[in-house]
N, C-alpha and C positions, 0 to 999 in steps of 0.2 A: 124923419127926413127920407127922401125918395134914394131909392139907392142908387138910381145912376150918379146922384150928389155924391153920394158919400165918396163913390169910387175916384169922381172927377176929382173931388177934395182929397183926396188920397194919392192918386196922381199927381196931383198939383205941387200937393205940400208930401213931400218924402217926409217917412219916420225916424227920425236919427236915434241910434244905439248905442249905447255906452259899454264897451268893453274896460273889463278891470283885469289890468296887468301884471302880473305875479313877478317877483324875483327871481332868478336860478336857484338860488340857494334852497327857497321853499319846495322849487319842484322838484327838484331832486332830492328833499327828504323826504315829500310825500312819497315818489315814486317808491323808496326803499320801503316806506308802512306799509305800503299796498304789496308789493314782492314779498315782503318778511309774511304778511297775513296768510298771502296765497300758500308760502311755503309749508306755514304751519297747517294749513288744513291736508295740504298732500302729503304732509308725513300722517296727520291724524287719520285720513284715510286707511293711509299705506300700514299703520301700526294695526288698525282697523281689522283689517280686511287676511293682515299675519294672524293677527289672535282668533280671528274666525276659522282661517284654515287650521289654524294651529288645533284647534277645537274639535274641529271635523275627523281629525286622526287619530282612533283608537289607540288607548295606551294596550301594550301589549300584557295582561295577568301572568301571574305566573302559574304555571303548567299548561299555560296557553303559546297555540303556534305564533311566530314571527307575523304581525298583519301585511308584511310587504314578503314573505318568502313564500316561492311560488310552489314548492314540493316539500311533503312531510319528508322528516327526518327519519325515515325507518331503521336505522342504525341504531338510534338510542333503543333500548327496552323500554323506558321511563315514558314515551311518546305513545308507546301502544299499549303502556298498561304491561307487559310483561317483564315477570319476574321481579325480583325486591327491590322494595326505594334502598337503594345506597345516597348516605351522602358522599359528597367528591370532598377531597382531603385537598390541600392547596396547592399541590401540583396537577389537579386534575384526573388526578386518579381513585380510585375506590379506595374510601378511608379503611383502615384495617379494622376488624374487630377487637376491642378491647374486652373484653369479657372473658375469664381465665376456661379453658377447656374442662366440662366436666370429666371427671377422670370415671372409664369405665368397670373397672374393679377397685378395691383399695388394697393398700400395701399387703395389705395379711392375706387376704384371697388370692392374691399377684404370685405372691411367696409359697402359699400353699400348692398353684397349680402349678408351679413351674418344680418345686420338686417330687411330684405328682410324676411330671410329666417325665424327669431324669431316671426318679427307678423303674418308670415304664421302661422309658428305651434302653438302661443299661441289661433288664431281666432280659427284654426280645435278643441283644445281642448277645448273648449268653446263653441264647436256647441258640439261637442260628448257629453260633462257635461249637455247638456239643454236637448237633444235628445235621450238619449241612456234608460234613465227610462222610455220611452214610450215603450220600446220594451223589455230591461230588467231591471228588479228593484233593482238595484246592494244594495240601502240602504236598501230594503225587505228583501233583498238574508241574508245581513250581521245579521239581528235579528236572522234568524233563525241558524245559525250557531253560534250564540254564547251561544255557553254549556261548560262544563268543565266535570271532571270524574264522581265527585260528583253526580252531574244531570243523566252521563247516567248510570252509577250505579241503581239511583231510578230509572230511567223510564223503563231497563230493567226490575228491580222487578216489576214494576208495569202492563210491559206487559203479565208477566207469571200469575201473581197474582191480578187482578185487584177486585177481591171478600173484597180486607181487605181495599182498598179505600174506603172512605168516602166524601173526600173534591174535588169535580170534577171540583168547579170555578176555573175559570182562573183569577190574580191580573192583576188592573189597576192603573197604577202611571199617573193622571191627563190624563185622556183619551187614554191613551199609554199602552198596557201591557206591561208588564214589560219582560226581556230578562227570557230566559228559565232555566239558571243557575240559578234564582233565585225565577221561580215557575216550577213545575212538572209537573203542568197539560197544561202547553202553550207545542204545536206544535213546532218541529225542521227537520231540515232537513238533520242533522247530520247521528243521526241513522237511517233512511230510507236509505239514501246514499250510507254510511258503510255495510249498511243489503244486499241491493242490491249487491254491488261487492263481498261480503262471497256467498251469494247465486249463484252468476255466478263459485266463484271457489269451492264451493263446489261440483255444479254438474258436474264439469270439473273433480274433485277428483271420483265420481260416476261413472260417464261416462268411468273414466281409468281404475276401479275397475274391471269391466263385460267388458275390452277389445273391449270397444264402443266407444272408445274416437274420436274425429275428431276436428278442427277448425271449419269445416261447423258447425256441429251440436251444438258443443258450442255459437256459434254466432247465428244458431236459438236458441237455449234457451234461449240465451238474449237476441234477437229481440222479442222473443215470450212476454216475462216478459215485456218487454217497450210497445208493442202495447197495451197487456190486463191494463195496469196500465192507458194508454193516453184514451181508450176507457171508463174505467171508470169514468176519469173526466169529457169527454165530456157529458157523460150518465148524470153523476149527476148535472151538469150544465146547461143541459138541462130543466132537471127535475125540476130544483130550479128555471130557468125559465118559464115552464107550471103554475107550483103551483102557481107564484109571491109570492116566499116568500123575503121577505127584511130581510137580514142576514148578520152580518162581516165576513160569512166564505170565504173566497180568493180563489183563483184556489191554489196559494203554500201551504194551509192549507189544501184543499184536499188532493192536491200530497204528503203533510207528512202524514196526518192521511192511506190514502192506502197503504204507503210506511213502514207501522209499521207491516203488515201482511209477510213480508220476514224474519223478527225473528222469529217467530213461522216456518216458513219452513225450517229454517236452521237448528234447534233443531230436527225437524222431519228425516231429511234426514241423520243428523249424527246418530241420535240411531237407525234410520235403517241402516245403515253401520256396525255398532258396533253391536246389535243385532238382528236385519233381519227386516221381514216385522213385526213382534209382536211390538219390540218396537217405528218402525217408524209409525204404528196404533198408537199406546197409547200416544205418546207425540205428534203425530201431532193432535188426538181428542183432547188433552188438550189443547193444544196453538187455535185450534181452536174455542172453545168454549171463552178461555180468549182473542180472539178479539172482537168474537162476544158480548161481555158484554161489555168489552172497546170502541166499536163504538161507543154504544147504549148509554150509559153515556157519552160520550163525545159531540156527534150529537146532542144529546136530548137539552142540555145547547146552542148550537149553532141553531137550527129551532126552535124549539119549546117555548126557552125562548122569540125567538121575538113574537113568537105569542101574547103568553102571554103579553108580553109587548105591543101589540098593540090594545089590548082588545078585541082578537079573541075567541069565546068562546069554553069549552074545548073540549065541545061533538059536534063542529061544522063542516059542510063537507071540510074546507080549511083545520082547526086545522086535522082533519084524516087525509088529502093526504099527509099534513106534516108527522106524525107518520107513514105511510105507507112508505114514501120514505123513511125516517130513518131505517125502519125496514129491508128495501132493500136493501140498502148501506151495515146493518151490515152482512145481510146475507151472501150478496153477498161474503164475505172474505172468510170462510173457505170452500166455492165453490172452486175461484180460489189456494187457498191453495194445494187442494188436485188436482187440475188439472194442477198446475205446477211442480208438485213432483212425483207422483203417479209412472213415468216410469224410475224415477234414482234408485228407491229400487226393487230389483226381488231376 
């Protein structure tokens, strides 16, 4: 057939269609199969697509770093490989070692060196205790240091003042003098001692005053004060050897008796402080004087009485070189006096 026919016949005669009608009820079950179906593929996707990333992310080994932390832990040792694998005990801390300590000796070598070691040290002190007063006389040392306030109360006074003494013996309890706390006129070596280190810091305080201070110069000052002090013992030891004179004076009964001339220099140097050269003149002429009297009475009982005691006679030329050395010893004090002092007052 020609096709403008067909079209006319097409035209002419419409194609009627037959549409089929569905219920609600059906379409709205269907629609739910088709939503449930969809659903289940977007979760299968969605499970999908977790398990693959899931996949993707390195599980972390052990002694391996954190794969999401961004800086090594350089804190741990165990990261860098230093020092020992401890394991961590359950509070996080290094398990303690349980393995008992080997022991470095045993009981019998332990035992043997330790009293090894006992008569070692009990022999060494037993030589020290036999040998050591030959070089110092620790039981001499302890006489003379046994004073109390009382004592050096009086003997202060008596170094300012020695005009109102009378009694210059020294006591003996059965060949022994007695300790110095309990006479005034025995030797100590207390106040010398004490004298001395006032005297080192007072001219340290002098020295700061006139912006002369120094350590050097301080430490000559006190080396100066130790030679003149060693010089005069030798001097008078000497000297008491020339003479032969036989005497209980000691080398540490010199060293106190010279050592009593730094109280009178300390008293000088502070009133010159306090009031210049005037009053460091007047209290040092006077402490000078009350040694030089204090010597001479005390010396005198110690040379002179042996003479006597030995039936030296009084006007004789031993008995003089005695009195002469006495009389030089005292002098000799407010000499060094004023030549240790003389440049801390200006």
């Amino acid at each position: 057939m020609h096709p403008a026919g067909l079209a006319a016949s097409a035209a002419g005669t419409p194609r009627q269609r037959k549409w089929r009608t569905w219920p609600a009820e059906k379409i709205g079950a269907a629609a739910a199969v088709g939503w449930g179906a969809a659903g289940r593929r977007s979760r299968g996707q969605g499970s999908g697509a977790s398990r693959s990333s899931k996949r993707r992310v390195p599980v972390s080994q052990p002694g391996m770093a954190d794969p999401h932390q961004l800086f090594d832990d350089t804190s741990s040792a165990q990261s860098r490989g230093y020092g020992a694998q401890r394991a961590p005990s359950g509070l996080g801390y290094p398990a303690a070692s349980t393995s008992p300590p080997t022991p470095f000796l045993d009981d019998h070598v332990s035992n043997m060196a330790m009293a090894y070691g006992s008569t070692l040290a009990a022999q060494g002190k037993e030589l020290v205790d036999k040998n050591i007063d030959r070089f110092i006389p620790i039981t001499k040392l302890k006489y003379y240091f046994a004073v109390d306030t009382m004592y050096v109360g009086k003997k202060l006074g008596l170094l300012f003042f020695p005009y109102l003494h009378q009694d210059w013996e020294v006591r003996y309890q059965q060949d022994t003098p007695v300790a110095p706390r309990f006479d005034i006129n025995a030797p100590d070596l207390y106040i010398p001692a004490m004298a001395f280190i006032t005297y080192i810091l007072v001219a340290g305080l002098a020295l700061g005053t006139q912006d002369r201070f120094s350590p050097d110069l301080l430490g000559l000052q006190a080396s100066s004060a130790l030679a003149w002090l060693t010089l005069e013992v030798l001097a008078i030891l000497l000297s008491l050897y020339l003479v032969t004179v036989n005497t209980d004076l000691t080398t540490i009964d010199l060293v106190a008796f010279l050592g009593y001339k730094y109280v009178g220099m300390i008293g000088g140097v502070l009133m010159g402080l306090l009031f210049g050269k005037i009053g460091y003149y007047v209290v040092l002429g006077w402490c000078c004087m009350s040694i030089f009297v204090f010597m001479i009475r005390t010396l005198r009982l110690k040379i002179l009485a042996e003479a006597a005691a030995e039936g030296v006679p009084v006007r004789g030329a031993r008995n003089q070189l005695r009195m002469y050395l006495t009389m030089a010893v005292a002098a000799a004090q407010p000499l060094l006096m004023y030549w240790l002092t003389f440049h801390l007052v200006r």
